[in-house]
C-alpha positions as CSV (number, residue, x, y, z in Angstrom):
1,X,-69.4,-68.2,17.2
2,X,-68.5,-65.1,14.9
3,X,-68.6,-61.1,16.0
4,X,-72.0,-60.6,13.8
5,X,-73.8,-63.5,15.2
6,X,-73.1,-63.6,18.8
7,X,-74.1,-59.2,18.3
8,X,-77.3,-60.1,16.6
9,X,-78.4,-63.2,18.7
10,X,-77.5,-60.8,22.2
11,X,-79.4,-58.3,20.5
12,X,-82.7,-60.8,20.1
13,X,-82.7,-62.4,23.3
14,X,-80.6,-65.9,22.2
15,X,-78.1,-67.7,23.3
16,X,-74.6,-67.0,22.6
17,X,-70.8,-68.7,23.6
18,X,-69.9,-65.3,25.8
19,X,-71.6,-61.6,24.9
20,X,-69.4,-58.9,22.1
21,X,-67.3,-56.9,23.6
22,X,-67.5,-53.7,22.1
23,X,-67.0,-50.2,22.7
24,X,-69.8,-48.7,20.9
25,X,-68.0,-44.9,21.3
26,X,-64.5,-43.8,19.9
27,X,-62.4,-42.3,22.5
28,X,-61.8,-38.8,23.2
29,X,-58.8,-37.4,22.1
30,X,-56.9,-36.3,25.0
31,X,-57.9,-39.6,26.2
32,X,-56.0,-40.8,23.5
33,X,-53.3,-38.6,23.2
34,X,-52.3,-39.7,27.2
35,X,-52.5,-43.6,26.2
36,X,-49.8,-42.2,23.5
37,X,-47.9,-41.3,26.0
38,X,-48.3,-44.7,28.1
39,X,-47.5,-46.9,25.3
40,X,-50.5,-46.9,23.0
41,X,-48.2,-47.1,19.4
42,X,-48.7,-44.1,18.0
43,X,-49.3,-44.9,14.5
44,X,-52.9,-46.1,15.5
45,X,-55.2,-43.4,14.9
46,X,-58.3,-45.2,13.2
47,X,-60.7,-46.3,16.3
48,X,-61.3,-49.6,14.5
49,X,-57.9,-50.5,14.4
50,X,-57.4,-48.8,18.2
51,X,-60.7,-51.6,19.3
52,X,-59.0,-54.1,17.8
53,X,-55.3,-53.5,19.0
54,X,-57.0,-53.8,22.6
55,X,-58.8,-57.0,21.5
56,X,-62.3,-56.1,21.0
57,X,-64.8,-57.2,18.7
58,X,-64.5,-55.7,15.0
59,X,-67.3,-52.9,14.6
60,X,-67.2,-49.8,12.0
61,X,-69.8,-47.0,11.9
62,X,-70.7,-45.1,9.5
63,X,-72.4,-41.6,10.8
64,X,-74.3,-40.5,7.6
65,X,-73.7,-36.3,7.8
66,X,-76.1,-33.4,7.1
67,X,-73.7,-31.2,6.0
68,X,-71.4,-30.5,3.0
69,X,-67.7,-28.8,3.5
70,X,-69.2,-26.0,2.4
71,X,-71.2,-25.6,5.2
72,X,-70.9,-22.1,7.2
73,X,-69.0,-22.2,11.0
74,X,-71.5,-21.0,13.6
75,X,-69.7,-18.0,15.7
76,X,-69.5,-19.9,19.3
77,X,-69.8,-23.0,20.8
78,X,-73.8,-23.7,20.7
79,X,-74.4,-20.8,18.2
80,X,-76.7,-21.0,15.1
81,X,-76.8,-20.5,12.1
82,X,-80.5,-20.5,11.3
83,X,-83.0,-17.9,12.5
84,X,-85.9,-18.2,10.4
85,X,-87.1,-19.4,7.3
86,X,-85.2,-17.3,4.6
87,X,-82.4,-18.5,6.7
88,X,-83.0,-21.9,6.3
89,X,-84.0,-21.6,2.1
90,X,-80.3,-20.0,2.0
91,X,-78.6,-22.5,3.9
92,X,-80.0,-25.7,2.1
93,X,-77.3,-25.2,-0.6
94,X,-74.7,-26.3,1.7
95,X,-76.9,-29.4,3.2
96,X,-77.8,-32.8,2.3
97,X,-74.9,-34.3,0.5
98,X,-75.5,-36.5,-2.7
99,X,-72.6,-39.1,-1.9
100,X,-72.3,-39.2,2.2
101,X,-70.1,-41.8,2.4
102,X,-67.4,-43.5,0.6
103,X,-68.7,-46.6,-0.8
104,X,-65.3,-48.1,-1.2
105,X,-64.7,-48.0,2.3
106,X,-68.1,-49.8,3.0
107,X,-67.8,-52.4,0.2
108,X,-64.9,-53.8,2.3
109,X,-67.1,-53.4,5.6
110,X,-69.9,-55.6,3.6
111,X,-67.5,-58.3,2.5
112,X,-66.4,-58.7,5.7
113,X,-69.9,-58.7,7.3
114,X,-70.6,-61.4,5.1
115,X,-68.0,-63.6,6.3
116,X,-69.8,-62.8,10.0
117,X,-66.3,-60.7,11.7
118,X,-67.4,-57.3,11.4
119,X,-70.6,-56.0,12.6
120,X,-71.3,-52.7,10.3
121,X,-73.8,-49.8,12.4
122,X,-74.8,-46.4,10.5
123,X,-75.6,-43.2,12.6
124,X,-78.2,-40.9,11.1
125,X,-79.1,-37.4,12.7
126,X,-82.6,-37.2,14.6
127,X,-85.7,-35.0,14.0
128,X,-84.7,-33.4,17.6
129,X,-80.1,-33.3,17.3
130,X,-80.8,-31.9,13.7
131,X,-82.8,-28.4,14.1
132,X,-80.8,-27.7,17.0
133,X,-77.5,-28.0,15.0
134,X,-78.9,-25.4,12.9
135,X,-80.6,-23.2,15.3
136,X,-78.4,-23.4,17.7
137,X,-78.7,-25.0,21.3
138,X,-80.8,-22.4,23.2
139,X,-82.8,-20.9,19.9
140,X,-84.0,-24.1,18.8
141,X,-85.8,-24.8,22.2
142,X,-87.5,-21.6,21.5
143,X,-88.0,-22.1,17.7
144,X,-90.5,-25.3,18.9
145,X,-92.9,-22.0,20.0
146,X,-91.7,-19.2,17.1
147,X,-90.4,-20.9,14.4
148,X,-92.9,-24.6,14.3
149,X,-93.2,-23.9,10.4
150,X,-89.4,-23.9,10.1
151,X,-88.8,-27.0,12.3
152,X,-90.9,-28.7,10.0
153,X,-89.7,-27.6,7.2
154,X,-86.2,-28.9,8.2
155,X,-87.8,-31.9,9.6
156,X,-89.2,-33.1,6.2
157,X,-86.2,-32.4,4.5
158,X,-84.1,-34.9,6.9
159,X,-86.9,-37.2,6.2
160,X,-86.4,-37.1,2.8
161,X,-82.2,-36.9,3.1
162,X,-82.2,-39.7,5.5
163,X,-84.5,-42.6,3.6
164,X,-82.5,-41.5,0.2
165,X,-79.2,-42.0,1.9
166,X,-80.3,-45.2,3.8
167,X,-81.3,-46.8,0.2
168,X,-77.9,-45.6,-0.9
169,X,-76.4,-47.3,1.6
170,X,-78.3,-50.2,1.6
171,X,-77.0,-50.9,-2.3
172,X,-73.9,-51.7,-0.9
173,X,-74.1,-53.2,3.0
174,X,-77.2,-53.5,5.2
175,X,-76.2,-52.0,8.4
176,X,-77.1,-54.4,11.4
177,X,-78.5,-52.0,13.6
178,X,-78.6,-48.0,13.3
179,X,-78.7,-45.0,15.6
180,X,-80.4,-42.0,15.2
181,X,-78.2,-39.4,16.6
182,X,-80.7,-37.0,19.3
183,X,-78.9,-36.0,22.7
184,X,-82.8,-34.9,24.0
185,X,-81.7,-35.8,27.2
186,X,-80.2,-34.1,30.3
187,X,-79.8,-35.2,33.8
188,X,-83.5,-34.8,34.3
189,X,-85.0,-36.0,32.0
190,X,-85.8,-35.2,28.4
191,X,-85.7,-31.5,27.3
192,X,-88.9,-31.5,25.8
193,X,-92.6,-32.2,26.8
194,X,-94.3,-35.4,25.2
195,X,-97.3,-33.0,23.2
196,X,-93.7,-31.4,21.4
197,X,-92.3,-34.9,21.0
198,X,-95.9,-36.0,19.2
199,X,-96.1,-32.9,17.2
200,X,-92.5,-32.4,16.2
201,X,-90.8,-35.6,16.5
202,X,-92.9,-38.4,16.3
203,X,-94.6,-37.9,12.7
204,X,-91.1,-38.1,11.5
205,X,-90.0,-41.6,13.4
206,X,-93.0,-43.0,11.4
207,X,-92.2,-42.6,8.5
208,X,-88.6,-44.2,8.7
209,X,-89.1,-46.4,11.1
210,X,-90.8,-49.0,9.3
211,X,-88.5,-49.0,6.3
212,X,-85.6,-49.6,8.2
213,X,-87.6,-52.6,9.5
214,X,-88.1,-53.6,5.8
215,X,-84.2,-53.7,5.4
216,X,-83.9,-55.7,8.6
217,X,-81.7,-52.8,10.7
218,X,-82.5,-52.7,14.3
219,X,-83.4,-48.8,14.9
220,X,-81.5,-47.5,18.2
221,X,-81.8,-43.7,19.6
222,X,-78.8,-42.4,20.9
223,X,-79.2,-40.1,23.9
224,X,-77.3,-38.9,26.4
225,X,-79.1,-38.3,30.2
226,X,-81.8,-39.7,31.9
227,X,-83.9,-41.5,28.9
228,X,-86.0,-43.5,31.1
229,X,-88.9,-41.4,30.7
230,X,-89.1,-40.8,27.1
231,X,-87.9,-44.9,26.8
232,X,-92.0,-45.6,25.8
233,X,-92.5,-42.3,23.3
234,X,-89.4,-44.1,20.9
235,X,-90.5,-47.9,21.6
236,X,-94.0,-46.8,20.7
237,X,-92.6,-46.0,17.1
238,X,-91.0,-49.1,16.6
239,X,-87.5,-47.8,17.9
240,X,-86.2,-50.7,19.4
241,X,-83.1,-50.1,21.7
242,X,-81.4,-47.5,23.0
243,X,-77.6,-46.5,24.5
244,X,-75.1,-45.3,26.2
245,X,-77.6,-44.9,29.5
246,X,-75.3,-42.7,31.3
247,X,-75.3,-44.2,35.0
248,X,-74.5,-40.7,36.6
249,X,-77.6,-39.2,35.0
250,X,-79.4,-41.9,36.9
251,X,-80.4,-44.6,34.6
252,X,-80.6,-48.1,37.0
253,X,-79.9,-50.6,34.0
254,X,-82.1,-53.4,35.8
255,X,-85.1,-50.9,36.3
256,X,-85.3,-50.3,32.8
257,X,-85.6,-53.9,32.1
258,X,-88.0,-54.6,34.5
259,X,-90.3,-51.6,33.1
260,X,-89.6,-52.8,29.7
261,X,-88.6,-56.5,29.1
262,X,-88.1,-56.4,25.7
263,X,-85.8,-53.3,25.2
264,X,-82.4,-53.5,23.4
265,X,-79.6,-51.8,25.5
266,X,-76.3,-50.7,24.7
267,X,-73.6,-49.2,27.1
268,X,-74.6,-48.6,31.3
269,X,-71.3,-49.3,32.8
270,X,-69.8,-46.2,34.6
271,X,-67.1,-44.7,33.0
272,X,-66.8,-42.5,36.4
273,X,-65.3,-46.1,37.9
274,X,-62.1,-46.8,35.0
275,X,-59.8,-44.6,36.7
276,X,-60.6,-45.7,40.3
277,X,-58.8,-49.3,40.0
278,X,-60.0,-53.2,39.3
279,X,-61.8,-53.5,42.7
280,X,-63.9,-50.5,41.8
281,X,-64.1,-51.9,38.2
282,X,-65.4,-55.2,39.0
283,X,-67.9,-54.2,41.2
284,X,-70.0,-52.3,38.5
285,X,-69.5,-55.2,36.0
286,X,-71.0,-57.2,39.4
287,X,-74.0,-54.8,39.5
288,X,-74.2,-55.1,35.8
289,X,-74.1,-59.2,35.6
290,X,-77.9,-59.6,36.4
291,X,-78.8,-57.8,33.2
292,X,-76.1,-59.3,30.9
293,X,-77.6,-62.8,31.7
294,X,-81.1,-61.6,30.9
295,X,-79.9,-60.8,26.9
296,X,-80.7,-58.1,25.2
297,X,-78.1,-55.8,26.8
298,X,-74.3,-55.2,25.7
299,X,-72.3,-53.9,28.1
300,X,-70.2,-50.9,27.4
301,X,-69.1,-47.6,28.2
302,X,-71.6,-45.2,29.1
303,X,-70.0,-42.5,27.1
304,X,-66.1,-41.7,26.2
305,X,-64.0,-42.9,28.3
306,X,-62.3,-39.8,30.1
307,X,-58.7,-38.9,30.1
308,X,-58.2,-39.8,33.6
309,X,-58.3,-43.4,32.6
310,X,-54.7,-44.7,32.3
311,X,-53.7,-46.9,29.7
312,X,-53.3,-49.9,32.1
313,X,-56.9,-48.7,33.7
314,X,-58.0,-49.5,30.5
315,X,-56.3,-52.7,29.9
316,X,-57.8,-53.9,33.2
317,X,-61.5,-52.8,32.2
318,X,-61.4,-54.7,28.9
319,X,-59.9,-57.7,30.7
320,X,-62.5,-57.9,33.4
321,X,-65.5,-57.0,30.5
322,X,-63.8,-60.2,28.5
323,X,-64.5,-62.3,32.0
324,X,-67.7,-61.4,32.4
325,X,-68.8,-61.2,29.2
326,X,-67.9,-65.3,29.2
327,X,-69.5,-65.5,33.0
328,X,-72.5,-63.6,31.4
329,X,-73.5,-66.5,29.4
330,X,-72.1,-69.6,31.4
């Protein structure tokens, strides 16, 4: 069975020879920059070609950005650059590029999805992740109560960014699935009420939601923290999956299918377990082994893996995730 089959059929609940291993996440660069050090050849810099050195399954992303290189630094990690709307009107000249990716590149990803080896995934930013990157981290939560006529504002624009460049990119490859790119989660839950979610959010998930149905992508939301709560707001829309369901923010993968049978999952193993050895290791892929025989759920790392992960940590986890990956679907 090829990558882009046994990934779709997992994804839809059918049978398949053993599950993908992926790693959905690149790795973090000090991360990388140790395995250097531990052998990893140094001329591999691209994370498709670091996935496959290691022997996973071929998968490229494409994250479609916002923002051209024109676009002003914020001063300060979690800074702004927006404050209001005459903010905003000025800014737009450095937003919404007319070509965001290069279509050489995914012409090559296409051909290859067409033979079935390469599963191809865009990223898109979300009607929350967006705002904030313009308002900044703490100003945006207020700007859902001061500035609603400017959150909208940049809302619709999105809107109207993100369907152009999805039919742009759907001239040349059809992504299998997508993500929309949000991070409205903390440990706690989400960061904002569901009557802010339905005013702010929602109106815009309707509107592209059902065209990339038309196009055949399977819509993901991509949240770090404890999604469990907000799991029903997305579904509702027609979002169907969601990852990396960060285990230490308390997400209990087999909960989350029981309370919703039908979701699509991506991610859920503990990255807090790599560095601690293959005991350790296989005893979260055992906790995870109930879900991956259910379908619907790809096992991977529930963020970056961290830089306290050796190089031979690593080799072990992606030999155990081969084993029961096959054991998964014995």
């Amino acid at each position: 069975m090829k990558n882009r089959e046994r990934f779709l059929n997992v994804l839809n609940f059918k049978p398949v020879d053993r599950l993908p291993m992926i790693e959905w996440a690149g790795w973090w660069d000090k991360t990388i920059a140790r395995w250097k050090k531990e052998g990893l050849p140094s001329e591999l810099v691209d994370p498709g070609e670091i996935r496959e050195y290691f022997g996973l399954d071929r998968v490229r992303q494409w994250w479609i950005g916002t923002k051209k290189p024109s676009f002003p630094k914020a001063e300060g990690y979690g800074k702004g650059v927006v404050s209001d709307m005459d903010d905003y009107i000025r800014i737009k000249e450095h937003l919404y590029p007319e070509e965001p990716f290069d279509r050489e590149t995914v012409r090559r990803w296409a051909e290859e999805q067409k033979r079935g080896d390469m599963v191809v995934w865009i990223t898109l930013d979300g009607f929350f992740w967006f705002p904030r990157s313009l308002f900044g981290i703490e100003e945006h939560l207020y700007a859902f109560y001061d500035r609603p006529e400017v959150m909208h504002a940049m809302n619709e624009d999105l809107l109207e960014y993100n369907l152009r460049a999805l039919d742009q990119f759907c001239e040349v490859c059809i992504p299998d699935f997508m993500t929309f790119a949000e991070d409205m989660s903390y440990n706690h839950g989400p960061m904002i009420s569901k009557a802010l979610f339905d005013e702010f959010i929602a109106p815009y998930y309707r509107r592209i939601v059902p065209r990339l149905k038309e196009y055949g992508i399977i819509p993901f939301v991509d949240s770090d923290g404890d999604v469990e709560p907000m799991v029903s707001w997305f579904t509702d829309l027609g979002v169907e999956g969601f990852l990396p369901l960060e285990r230490r923010s308390g997400i209990d993968i087999l909960r989350l299918r029981r309370e919703n049978p039908g979701l699509k999952m991506i991610g859920g193993y503990d990255k807090t377990v790599m560095s601690k050895g293959e005991a350790e290791m296989r005893a979260e892929f055992e906790r995870l082994l109930p879900a991956m025989r259910q379908g619907g759920y790809i096992p991977s790392v529930d963020h970056q893996t961290p830089p306290e992960v050796s190089l031979e940590n690593y080799r072990t986890y992606v030999r155990l995730l081969g084993e029961y990956c096959r054991k998964a679907a014995q």
